[in-house]
Every structure is written in structure tokens, then in C-alpha cells.
C-alpha positions as CSV (number, residue, x, y, z in Angstrom):
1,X,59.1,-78.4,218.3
2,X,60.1,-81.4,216.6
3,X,58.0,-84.3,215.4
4,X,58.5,-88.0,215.7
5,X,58.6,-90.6,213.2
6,X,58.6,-94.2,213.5
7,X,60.3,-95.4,209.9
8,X,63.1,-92.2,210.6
9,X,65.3,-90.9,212.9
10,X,64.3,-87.6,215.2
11,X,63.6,-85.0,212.5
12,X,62.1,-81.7,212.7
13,X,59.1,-80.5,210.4
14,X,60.1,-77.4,208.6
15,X,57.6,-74.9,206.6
16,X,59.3,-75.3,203.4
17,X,58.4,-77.2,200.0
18,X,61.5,-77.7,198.7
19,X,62.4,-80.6,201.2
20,X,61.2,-84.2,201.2
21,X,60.0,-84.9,205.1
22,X,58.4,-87.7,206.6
23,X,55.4,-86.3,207.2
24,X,52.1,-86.0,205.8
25,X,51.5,-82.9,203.1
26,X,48.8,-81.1,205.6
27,X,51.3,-81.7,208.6
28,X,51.2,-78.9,210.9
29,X,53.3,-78.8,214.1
30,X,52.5,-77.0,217.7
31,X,54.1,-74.3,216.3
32,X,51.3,-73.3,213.7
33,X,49.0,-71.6,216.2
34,X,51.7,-69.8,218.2
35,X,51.7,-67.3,215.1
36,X,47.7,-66.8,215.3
37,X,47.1,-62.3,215.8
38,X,44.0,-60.8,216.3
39,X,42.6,-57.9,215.3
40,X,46.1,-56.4,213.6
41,X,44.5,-53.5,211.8
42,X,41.6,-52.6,213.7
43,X,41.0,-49.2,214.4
44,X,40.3,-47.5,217.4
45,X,37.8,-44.8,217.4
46,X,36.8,-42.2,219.6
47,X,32.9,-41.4,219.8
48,X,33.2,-37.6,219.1
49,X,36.1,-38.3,216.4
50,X,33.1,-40.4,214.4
51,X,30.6,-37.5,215.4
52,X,32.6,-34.9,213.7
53,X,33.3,-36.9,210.7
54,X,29.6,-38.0,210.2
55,X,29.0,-34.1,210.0
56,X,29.5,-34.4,206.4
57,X,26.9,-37.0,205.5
58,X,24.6,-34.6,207.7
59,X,26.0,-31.6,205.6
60,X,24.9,-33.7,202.5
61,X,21.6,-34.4,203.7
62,X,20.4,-31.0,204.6
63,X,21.4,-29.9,201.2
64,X,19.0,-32.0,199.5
65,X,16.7,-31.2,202.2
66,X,16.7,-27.3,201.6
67,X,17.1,-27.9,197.8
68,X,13.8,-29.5,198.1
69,X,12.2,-27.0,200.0
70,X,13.1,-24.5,197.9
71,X,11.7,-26.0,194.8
72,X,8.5,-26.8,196.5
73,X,8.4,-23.1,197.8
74,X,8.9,-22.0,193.8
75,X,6.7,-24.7,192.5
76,X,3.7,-23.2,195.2
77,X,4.7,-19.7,194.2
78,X,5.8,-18.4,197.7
79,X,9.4,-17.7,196.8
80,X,10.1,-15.7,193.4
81,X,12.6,-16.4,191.0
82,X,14.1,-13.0,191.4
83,X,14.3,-13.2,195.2
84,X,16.4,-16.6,195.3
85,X,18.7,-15.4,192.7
86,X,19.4,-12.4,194.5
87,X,19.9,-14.4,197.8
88,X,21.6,-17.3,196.2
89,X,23.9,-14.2,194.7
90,X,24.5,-12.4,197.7
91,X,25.3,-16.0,199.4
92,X,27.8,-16.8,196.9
93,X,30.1,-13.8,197.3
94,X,29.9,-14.1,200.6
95,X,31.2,-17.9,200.1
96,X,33.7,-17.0,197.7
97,X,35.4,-14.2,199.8
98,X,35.6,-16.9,202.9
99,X,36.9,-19.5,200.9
100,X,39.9,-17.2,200.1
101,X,40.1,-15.8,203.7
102,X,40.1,-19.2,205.4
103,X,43.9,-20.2,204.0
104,X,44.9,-16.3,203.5
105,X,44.8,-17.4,199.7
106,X,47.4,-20.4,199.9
107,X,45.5,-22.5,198.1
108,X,44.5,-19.8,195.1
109,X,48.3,-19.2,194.9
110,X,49.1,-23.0,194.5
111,X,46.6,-23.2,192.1
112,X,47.6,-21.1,189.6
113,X,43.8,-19.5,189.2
114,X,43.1,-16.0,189.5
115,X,39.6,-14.3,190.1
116,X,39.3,-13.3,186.3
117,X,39.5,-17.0,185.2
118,X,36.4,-17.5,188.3
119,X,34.5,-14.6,187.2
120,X,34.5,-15.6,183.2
121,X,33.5,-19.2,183.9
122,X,30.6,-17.9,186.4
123,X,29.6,-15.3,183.3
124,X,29.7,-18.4,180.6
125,X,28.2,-21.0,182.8
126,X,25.0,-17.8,183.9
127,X,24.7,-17.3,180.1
128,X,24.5,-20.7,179.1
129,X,22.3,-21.5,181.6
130,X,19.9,-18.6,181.0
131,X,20.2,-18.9,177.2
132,X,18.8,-22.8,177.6
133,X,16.5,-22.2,180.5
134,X,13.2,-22.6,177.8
135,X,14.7,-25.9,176.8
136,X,15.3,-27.1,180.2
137,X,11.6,-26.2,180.6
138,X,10.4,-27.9,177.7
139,X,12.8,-31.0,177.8
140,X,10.6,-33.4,179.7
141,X,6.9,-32.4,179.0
142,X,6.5,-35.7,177.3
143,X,7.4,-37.6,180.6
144,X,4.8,-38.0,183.5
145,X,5.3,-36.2,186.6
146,X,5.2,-39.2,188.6
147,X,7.8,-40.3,186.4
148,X,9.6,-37.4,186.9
149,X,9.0,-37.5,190.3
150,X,10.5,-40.7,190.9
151,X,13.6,-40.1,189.0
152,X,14.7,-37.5,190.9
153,X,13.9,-39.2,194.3
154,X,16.3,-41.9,192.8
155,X,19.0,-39.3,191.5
156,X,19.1,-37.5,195.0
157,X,19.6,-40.7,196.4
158,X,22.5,-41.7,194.2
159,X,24.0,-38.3,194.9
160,X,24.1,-39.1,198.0
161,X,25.4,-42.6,198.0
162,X,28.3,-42.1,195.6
163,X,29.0,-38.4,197.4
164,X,32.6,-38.3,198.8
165,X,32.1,-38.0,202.1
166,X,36.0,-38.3,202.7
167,X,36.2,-42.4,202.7
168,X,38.9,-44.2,200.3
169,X,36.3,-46.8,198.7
170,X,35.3,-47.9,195.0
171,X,32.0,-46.7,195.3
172,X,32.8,-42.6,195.9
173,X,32.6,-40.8,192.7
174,X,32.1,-37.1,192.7
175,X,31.6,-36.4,189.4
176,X,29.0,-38.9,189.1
177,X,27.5,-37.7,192.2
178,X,27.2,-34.2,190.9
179,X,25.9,-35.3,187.7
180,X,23.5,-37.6,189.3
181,X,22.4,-33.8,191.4
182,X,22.2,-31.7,188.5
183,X,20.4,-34.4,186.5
184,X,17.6,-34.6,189.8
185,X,17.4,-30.6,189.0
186,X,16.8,-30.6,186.2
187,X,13.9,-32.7,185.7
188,X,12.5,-30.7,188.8
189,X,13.5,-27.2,187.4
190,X,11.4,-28.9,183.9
191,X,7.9,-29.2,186.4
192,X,7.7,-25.1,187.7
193,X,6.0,-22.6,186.0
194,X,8.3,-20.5,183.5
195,X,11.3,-20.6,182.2
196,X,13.0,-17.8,184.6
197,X,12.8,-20.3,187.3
198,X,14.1,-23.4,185.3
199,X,16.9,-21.4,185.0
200,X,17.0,-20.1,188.6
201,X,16.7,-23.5,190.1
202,X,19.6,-25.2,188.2
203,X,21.8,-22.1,189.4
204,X,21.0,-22.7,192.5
205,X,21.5,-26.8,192.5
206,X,25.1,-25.6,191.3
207,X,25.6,-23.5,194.1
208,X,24.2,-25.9,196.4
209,X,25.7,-29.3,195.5
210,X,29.0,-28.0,194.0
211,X,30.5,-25.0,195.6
212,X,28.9,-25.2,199.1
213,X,30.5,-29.3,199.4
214,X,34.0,-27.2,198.4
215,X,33.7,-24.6,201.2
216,X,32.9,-27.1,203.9
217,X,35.8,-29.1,203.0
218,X,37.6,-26.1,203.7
219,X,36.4,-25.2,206.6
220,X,36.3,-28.7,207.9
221,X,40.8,-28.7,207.2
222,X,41.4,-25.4,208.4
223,X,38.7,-24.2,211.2
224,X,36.9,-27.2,213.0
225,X,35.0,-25.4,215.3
226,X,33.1,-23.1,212.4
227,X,32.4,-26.3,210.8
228,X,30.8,-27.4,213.7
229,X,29.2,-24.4,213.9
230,X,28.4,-24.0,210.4
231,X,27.3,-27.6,210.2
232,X,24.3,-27.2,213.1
233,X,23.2,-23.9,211.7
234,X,22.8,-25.1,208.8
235,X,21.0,-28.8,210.1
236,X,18.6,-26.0,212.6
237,X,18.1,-24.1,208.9
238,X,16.9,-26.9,207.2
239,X,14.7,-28.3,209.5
240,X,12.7,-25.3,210.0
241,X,12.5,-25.1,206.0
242,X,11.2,-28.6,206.1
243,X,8.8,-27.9,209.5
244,X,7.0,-25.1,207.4
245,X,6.4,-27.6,204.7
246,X,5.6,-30.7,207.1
247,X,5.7,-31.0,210.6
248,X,5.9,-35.1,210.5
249,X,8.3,-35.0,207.6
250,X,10.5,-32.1,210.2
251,X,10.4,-34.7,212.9
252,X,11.2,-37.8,210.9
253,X,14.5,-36.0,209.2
254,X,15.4,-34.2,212.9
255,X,15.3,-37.7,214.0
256,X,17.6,-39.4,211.0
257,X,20.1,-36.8,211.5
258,X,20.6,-37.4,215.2
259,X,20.6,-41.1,214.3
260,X,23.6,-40.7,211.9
261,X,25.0,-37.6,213.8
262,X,25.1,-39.7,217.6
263,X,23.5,-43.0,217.2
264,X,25.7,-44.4,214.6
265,X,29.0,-43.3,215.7
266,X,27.7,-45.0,219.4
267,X,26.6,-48.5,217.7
268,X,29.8,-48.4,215.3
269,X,32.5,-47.6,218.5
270,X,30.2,-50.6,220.8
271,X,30.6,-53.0,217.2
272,X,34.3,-52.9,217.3
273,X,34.6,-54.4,220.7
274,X,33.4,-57.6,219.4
275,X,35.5,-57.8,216.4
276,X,37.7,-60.8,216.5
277,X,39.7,-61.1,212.7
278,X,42.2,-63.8,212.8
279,X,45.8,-63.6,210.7
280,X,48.0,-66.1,210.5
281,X,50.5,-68.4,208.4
282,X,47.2,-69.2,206.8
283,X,46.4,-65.9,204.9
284,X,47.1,-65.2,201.4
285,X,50.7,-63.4,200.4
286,X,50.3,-59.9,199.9
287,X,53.1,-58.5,197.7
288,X,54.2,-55.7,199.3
289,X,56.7,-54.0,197.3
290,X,56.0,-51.1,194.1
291,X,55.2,-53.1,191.5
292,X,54.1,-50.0,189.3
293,X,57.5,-49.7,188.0
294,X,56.7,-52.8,185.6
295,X,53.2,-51.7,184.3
């Protein structure tokens, strides 16, 4: 579409700034709109697609759950040091024999690491553990146990934002997250009664917050219907840890996890309906090409 000008022949207006036209700097023509998109990347979910990914965030939250639980059950004396070890033990080998089972051992091979290298680091992290159990036990008797309280509520809640839940954003870390886990057991490990279970309890944070996150990845890749399965045993597990403890506090998490597990993925699949993102000849230039070759 051409525009006319009264001091100058029939010209048309072209997007360009190396020209000198007759018309005004902000001059737009009929044409500017006709390049308007909507919505170009939007993504299109499906509502049991978003269900089975929120499983990990549900995952996440019943491990801090039934980490909880167990502490209080130590801290109250119903569960002995030696009994969780054991268990904890017996669940581990368990774990590790799956994790190798699930890929026939592709991913060992790949890897380079053999069961010796997994069995001395196990030994040396056990020893070093067990050898500073009394100073985990000692290390905060100067601090409050509110104030010990509190900080773990805050570290457990950190763990769980900067967890990687499987989203590419800034904000996942899982070395902080792990950190922010095994700090939270620590001080909590520091408030029960002897050293044996300072020790116990850290073990069991590692298992829980490091190796179990690595076998539901797995299983999550390679067998989507035990996660699934794995995933609601393990929600109907820690719910009836927490009901034991308190019935209110059962109800409240039973009904956050079907909030984030059915109610979420229904409000985020109804919100994309009414997205409307405009692009056009308006938006900033994205340089597309590898640029990494000049860094």
C-alpha cells in the first residue's frame, strides 16, 4: 500500500532507514498490522500430561513430609535408632539393585562407575558421618530451639523451591537444594537425644533427599506406570505417617497434594485459553545465530 504525498509524486513508504521519504519518522502504513501473530509459542497442554509431571513436586513434598515424621517419631522415642538404620539399610539395597535393573545397567556402563567405587564412597561417607555424629549433636546447643526450629522450616522450604523438579529456569539449583536439606537435618538431627541418632538421622536425610530424587527420575524416563504407582504409594505412605502424628495436619497436606496433583494442572490448562501475546514488527531483534564461537 502506497502512501500519498502532496509536495511529491506517488511514492511508496518502505521499512528501511537508509532512505530519505516524505513521510513522517513514526509513519506507519496499512501494512504494519497485517504482520500482528498471536500466541506464536504457546503451548498446548494436556490435563493428565500436567498431572504426571506435577508428580514430582508431590514426590518432593512427601519426602519432607515422612522426613519429618520420622524425626518426630525419634525425637518422642517411638522409633529407635537401630530400627531405622536397619530399615533405611535394607531400603537402600533394595533401591540400588532397581536403579541398575530399570536400564539393564546402560547407564552404569556409560558412566564409567563400578559398584566398588559406590560401595567405598557409602563406607567413607557412614564413617565420617558416624565419626562426627557427637559434633553434629553438640554443634547448635548454644542456639534456641525455636530458633532452630524456624530455620529448618525455612531450609525445607528452600529445598523445595530451588529443587529441580524438571523445568529449565534460573531459579533450580540442585546442589543448593540438597545443601539447603542436609543443612534443615542437621540442625534437627542436633535437637534428639544421643549422638547414635544424630548420626542416624543425617543418613537417612541423604537417602531421602539425594538417592530416592535419583531413582524416581529413573523410573519416571524408563517405566511411567511404576512411577505412578510408586508416586501414590508413597503420597498414601506419607499421609498415614502424618495422620498418626495429626489428624488436621493429615487432612490439610492430603488436601495440598490434590490441589497441586489435579487442581493446578485444571486452573493452568483453563489459564491458557485466555492468553493473548502479541508479536509483531514491533518486538525487539533476537539474534538468532551461535554467537559462542566469539566468546
Amino acid at each position: 500500500v502506497c502512501a500519498q504525498v502532496e509536495t511529491s509524486p506517488r511514492r511508496c513508504w518502505q521499512k528501511v532507514l537508509y532512505e530519505r521519504q516524505p513521510f513522517p519518522d513514526n509513519y506507519v502504513d496499512q501494512r504494519f498490522l497485517e504482520e500482528l501473530r498471536k500466541n506464536v509459542h504457546a503451548r498446548q497442554y494436556q490435563y493428565w500430561a500436567v498431572v504426571f509431571e506435577s508428580g514430582a513436586v508431590v514426590q518432593q513434598l512427601c519426602s519432607v513430609c515422612v522426613f519429618v515424621v520420622t524425626w518426630w517419631y525419634m525425637d518422642a522415642g517411638v522409633l529407635s535408632p537401630q530400627g531405622l538404620f536397619g530399615a533405611a539399610l535394607v531400603s537402600s539395597l533394595l533401591g540400588y539393585v532397581l536403579f541398575d535393573a530399570i536400564d539393564a545397567g546402560v547407564g552404569r556402563r556409560e558412566s564409567g562407575r563400578t559398584r566398588w567405587a559406590d560401595l567405598k564412597s557409602t563406607l567413607v561417607f557412614i564413617a565420617f558421618t558416624y565419626g562426627f555424629s557427637p559434633v553434629l549433636k553438640t554443634l547448635t546447643e548454644s542456639i534456641s530451639t525455636d530458633t532452630i526450629y524456624a530455620m529448618s522450616v525455612f531450609m525445607l522450604l528452600g529445598h523445595l523451591i530451588f529443587f529441580d523438579y524438571g523445568a529449565n529456569a534460573a531459579i533450580v539449583s540442585s546442589t543448593l537444594s540438597l545443601n539447603m536439606a542436609i543443612f534443615a537435618s542437621v540442625c534437627l538431627a542436633s535437637r534428639l537425644p544421643r549422638s547414635l541418632h544424630a548420626f542416624v538421622m543425617v543418613t537417612f536425610a541423604m537417602q531421602i533427599f539425594a538417592l530416592w530424587p535419583m531413582l524416581q527420575k529413573k523410573l519416571k524416563a524408563r517405566t511411567p506406570r511404576c512411577y505412578v504407582a510408586v508416586t501414590v504409594l508413597f503420597a498414601l505412605a506419607a499421609l498415614a505417617g502424618l495422620a498418626s502424628v495429626s489428624s488436621v495436619g493429615a487432612v490439610l497436606f492430603a488436601s495440598l497434594l490434590l490441589s497441586i496433583s489435579c487442581l493446578c494442572p485444571y486452573c493452568l490448562i483453563r489459564l491458557q485459553q485466555l492468553k493473548d501475546n502479541i508479536h509483531g514488527p514491533w518486538d525487539e531483534a533476537e539474534i538468532k545465530e551461535d554467537l559462542s564461537r566469539f566468546l
